[in-house]
Structure formats: structure tokens, C-alpha cells
Wavefront OBJ file of the C-alpha trace (Angstrom):
o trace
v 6.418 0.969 17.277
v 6.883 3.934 14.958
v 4.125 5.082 13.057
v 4.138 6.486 9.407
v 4.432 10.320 10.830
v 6.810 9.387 13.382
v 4.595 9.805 16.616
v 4.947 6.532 18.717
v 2.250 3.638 18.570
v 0.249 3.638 21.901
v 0.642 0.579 24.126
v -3.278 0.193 24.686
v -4.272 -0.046 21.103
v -7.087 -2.377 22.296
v -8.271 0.362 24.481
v -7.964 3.218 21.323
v -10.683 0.820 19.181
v -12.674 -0.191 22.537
v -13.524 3.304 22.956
v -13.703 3.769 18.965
v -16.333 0.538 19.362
v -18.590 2.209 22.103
v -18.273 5.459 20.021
v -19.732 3.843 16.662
v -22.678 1.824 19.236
v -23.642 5.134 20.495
v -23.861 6.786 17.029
v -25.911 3.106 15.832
v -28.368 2.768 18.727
v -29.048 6.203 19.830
v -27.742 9.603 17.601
v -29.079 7.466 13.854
v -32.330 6.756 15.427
v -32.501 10.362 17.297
v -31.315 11.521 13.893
v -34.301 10.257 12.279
v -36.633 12.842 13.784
v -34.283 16.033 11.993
v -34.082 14.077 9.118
v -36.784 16.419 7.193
v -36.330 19.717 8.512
v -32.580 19.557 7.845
v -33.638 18.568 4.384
v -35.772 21.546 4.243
v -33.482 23.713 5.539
v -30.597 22.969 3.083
v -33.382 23.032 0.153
v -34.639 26.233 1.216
v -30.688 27.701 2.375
v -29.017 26.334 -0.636
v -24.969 27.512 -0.234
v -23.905 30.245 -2.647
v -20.478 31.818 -3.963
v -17.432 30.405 -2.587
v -18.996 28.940 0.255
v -21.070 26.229 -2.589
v -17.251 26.043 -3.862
v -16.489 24.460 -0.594
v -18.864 22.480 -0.065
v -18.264 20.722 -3.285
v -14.843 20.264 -2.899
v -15.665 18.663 0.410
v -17.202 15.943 -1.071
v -13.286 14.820 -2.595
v -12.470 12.897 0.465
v -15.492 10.782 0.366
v -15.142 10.448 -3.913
v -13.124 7.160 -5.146
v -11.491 9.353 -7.441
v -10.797 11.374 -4.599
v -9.785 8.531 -2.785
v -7.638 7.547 -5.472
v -5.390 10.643 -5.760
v -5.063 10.927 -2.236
v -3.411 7.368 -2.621
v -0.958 8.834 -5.270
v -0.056 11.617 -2.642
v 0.975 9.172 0.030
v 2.334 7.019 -2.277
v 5.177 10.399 -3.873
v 5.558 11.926 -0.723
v 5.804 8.760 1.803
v 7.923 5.744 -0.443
v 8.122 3.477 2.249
v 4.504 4.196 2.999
v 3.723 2.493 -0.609
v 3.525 -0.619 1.634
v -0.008 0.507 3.188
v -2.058 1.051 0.345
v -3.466 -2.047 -0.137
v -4.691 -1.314 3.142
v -5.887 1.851 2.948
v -7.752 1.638 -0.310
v -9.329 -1.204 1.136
v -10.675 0.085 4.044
v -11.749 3.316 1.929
v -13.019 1.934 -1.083
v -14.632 -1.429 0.611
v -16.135 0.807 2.609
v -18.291 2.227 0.075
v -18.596 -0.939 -1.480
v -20.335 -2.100 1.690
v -22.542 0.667 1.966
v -23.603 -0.063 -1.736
v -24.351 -3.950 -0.294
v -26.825 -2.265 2.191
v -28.532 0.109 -0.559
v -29.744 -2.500 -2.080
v -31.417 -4.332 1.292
v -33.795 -1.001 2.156
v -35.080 1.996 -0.652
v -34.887 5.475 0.774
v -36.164 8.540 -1.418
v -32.787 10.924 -2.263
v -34.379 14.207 -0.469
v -33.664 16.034 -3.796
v -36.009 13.853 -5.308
v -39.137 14.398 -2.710
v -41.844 17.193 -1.749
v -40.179 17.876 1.248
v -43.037 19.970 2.267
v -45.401 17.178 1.826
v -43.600 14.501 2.682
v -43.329 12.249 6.067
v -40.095 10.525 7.314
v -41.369 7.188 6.866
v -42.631 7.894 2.977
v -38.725 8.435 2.322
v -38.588 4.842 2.796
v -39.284 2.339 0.196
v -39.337 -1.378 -0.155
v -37.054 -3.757 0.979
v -34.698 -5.838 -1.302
v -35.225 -3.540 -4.012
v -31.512 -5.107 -5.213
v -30.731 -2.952 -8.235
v -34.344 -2.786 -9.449
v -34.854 0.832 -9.127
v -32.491 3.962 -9.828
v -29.726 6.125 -7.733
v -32.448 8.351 -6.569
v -33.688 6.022 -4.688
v -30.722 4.910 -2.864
v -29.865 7.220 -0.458
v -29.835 4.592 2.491
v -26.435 4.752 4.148
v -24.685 7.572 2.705
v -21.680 5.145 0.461
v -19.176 8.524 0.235
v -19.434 9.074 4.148
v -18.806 5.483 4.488
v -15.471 5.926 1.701
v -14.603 8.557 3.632
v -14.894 7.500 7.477
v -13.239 4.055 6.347
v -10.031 5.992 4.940
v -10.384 8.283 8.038
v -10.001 5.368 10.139
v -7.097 3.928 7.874
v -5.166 7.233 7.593
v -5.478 8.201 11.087
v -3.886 4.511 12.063
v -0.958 5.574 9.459
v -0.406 8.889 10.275
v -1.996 9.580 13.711
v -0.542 13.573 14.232
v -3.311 14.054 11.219
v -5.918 12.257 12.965
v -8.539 15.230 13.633
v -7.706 16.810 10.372
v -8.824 13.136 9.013
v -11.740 12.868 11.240
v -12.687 17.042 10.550
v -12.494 15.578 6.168
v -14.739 13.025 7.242
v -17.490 15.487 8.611
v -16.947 17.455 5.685
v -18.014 14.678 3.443
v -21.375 14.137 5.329
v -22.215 17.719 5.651
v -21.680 17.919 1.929
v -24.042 15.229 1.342
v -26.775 16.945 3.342
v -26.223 20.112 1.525
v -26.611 19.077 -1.866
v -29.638 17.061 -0.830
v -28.024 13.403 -2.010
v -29.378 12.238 1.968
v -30.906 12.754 4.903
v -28.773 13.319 8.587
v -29.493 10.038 9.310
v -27.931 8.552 6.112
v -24.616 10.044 6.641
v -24.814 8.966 10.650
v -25.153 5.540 9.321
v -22.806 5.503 6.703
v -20.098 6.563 9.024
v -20.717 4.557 11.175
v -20.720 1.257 8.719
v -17.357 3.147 7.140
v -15.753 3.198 10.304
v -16.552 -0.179 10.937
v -14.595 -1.874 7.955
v -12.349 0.561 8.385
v -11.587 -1.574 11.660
v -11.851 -4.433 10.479
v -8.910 -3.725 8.086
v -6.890 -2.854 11.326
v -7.790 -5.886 13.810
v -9.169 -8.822 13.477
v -8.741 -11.229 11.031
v -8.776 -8.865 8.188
v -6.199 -6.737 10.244
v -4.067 -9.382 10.600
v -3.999 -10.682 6.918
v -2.681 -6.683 5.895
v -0.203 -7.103 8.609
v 0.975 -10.676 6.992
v 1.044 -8.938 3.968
v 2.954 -6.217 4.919
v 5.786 -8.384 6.966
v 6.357 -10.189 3.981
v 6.524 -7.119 1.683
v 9.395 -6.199 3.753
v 11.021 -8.870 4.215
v 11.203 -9.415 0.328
v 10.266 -12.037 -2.021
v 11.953 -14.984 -0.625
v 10.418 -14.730 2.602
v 8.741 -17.611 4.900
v 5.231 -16.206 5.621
v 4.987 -18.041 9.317
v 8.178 -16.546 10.137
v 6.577 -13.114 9.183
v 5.551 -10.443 11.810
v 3.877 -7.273 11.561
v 6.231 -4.256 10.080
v 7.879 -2.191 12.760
v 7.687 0.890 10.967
v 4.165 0.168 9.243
v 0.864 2.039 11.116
v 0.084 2.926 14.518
v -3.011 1.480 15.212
v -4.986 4.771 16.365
v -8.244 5.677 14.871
l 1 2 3 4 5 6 7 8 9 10 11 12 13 14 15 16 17 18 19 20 21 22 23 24 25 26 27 28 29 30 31 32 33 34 35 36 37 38 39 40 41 42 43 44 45 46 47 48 49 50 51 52 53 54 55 56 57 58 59 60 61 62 63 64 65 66 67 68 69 70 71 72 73 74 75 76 77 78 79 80 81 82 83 84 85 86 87 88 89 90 91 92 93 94 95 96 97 98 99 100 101 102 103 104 105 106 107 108 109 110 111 112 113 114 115 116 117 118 119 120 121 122 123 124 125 126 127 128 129 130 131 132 133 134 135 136 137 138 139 140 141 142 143 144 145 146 147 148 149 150 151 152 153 154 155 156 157 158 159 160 161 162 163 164 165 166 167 168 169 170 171 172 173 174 175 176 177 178 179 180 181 182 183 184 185 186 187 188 189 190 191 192 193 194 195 196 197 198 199 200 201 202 203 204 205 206 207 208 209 210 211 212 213 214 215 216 217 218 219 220 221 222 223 224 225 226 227 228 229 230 231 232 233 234 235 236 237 238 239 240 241 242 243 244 245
């Protein structure tokens, strides 16, 4: 079927998330806990290399794809320049914004020091990490366990690049930018944002298949199909989202 961009749907969308689900394993199981070991020196480096001049400009304006706000007006672009794509953004600010929501969840399961608030110099990787089920009982600085905007952001990556898949590196390239922003104004570690992609780009999945999937796709039939219309007779749009992460 048609996607919002007008590229066709690929027939082997379970193949497109099987490989998306081995991806987000390898990142879990091996580059987070590989991660963990350049977790301080790339937190030195960025205290000690802090970016200057139009280049800090950047990097700061990086951090708008991972930002609700920024979530929020990118929402209100589809939205003017896509009408009939009004229909996915239930969907996509879902799979953004729930994103970070989850990442929040886990935040409060595991403290992690905020490297702008350590001696980097003094420190070692396991004194960034606190107690666990702190629950709200201490402040953002010590919440830096997963990264909640590269989550936002590698959830609406997922979600955008299913809509519109012709934009899907430029989505995926936003997404990077987000994490690298993260690491350069010391907010977390490498191994924060690896995390919080990868639990981003898992609900962002979750709002494309599955049970969760297939409730937006319900949803999305009958918003088509008007107000009068009998939900089991409902099937997914044809012109809604290719399924392509």
C-alpha cells in the first residue's frame, strides 16, 4: 500500500522490524554494556572539549527532535503540510512522547549521577550509579539513566520513518543528533543515550505491530471510514503508513 510520501509499502514488513529487532538486541546486550567502559572518558572529553560558536548553536538545536515541544511542532508541520496525514498523529505522538514517558518509568527504577554533576576526574563508572527505586525521591541530576529525549526522539524516528519512509535516514541521522547532543552538554553518559534509543525504538514498535499497532490501525480505519462506521468491518487505511522503520 501507499505510504504517506508516496514510496510503496514493502511486502516483508515482518522482515523490515525482524532485522529492526536483532538491531535493538545487539545495541541491548552488547554496544550498552561495551558502552559502559567509554562512558567516562567521553564525559571527560566533552567536559574538557566543550563546543563553541556556531558549532554549540548546533548542537543545541539538535536537541529539538528529542524535546516534546519539539516534538510537538513537528506534529503541527505534518499536520499543515500533509491534511490527510492528520490521521497519524495520534500515532506518532504516541510513539514519541510515550517513549519518553517510558524512559521516565525506568529513571525512577535505577539513580545514575548526570556527568555534569560529578568529578569526572575522580570518579569511577560504577559511583555514577546510585540506588535502586529511588522513585521520585531525589532530583533531575540524578536521573540520567536512559537518556528520556533519545528515547522521544528514536520513538518518533521509528514512527516517522513508517509514515514517510523516503525520509527515513534523515529521521534516523535527527535521532543521532539528539544523543550526541546529550553527551555534549553533559545531561548523560554514551551508555544512557544507547539505552534510551534503544527503549525509544522499542515503543516506537510497539505502536506499529502488535497489539498496540493494531489498535492505531483500528483507529485509523474507522477515522476514514467516518463516524457511522462498524469497527469489525474496519481494516487498516490504504493510504495510512508504510510500515518501515
Amino acid at each position: 500500500m501507499p505510504s504517506r510520501d508516496g514510496t510503496s509499502t514493502p511486502t516483508n514488513t515482518g522482515g523490515t522490524y525482524s532485522r529492526l529487532w536483532l538491531v535493538l538486541l545487539l545495541l541491548a546486550l552488547v554496544v550498552g554494556p561495551a558502552s559502559l567502559r567509554i562512558d567516562l572518558p567521553a564525559a571527560r572529553w566533552f567536559a574538557q572539549n566543550p563546543a563553541r560558536g556556531d558549532l554549540a548553536d548546533g548542537v543545541q538545536i539538535a536537541e529539538f527532535f528529542g524535546h516534546g515541544l519539539g516534538v510537538v511542532l513537528i506534529l503541527v508541520v505534518v499536520a499543515t503540510l500533509d491534511p490527510k496525514g492528520r490521521i497519524l498523529l495520534p500515532r506518532l505522538a504516541t510513539s514519541s512522547l510515550g517513549a519518553g514517558l517510558v524512559a521516565n518509568v525506568f529513571k525512577m527504577l535505577l539513580e545514575r549521577h548526570r556527568p555534569g554533576t560529578l568529578d569526572l576526574n575522580a570518579a569511577g563508572l560504577w559511583n555514577t550509579f546510585g540506588d535502586w527505586l529511588p522513585l521520585l525521591s531525589h532530583g533531575q541530576g540524578m536521573q540520567s539513566f536512559p537518556s528520556a529525549h533519545t528515547a522521544t526522539a528514536a520513538g518518533l524516528a521509528v514512527a516517522l520513518s513508517a509514515a514517510y519512509p523516503r525520509g527515513r535516514w534523515l529521521f534516523v541521522a535527527l535521532c543521532l543528533g539528539v544523543g550526541l547532543q546529550r553527551m555534549a552538554v553533559q545531561a548523560h553518559f554514551p551508555s544512557d543515550v544507547v539505552y534510551g534509543g534503544v527503549v525509544g525504538a522499542i515503543w516506537g514498535i510497539r505502536c506499529q505491530v502488535g497489539l498496540l499497532g493494531r489498535w492505531f490501525d483500528l483507529i485509523e480505519a474507522l477515522w476514514i471510514r467516518g463516524p457511522n462506521a462498524d469497527p469489525k468491518s474496519a481494516s487498516p487505511p490504504s493510504q495510512g503508513r508504510s510500515k518501515v522503520a
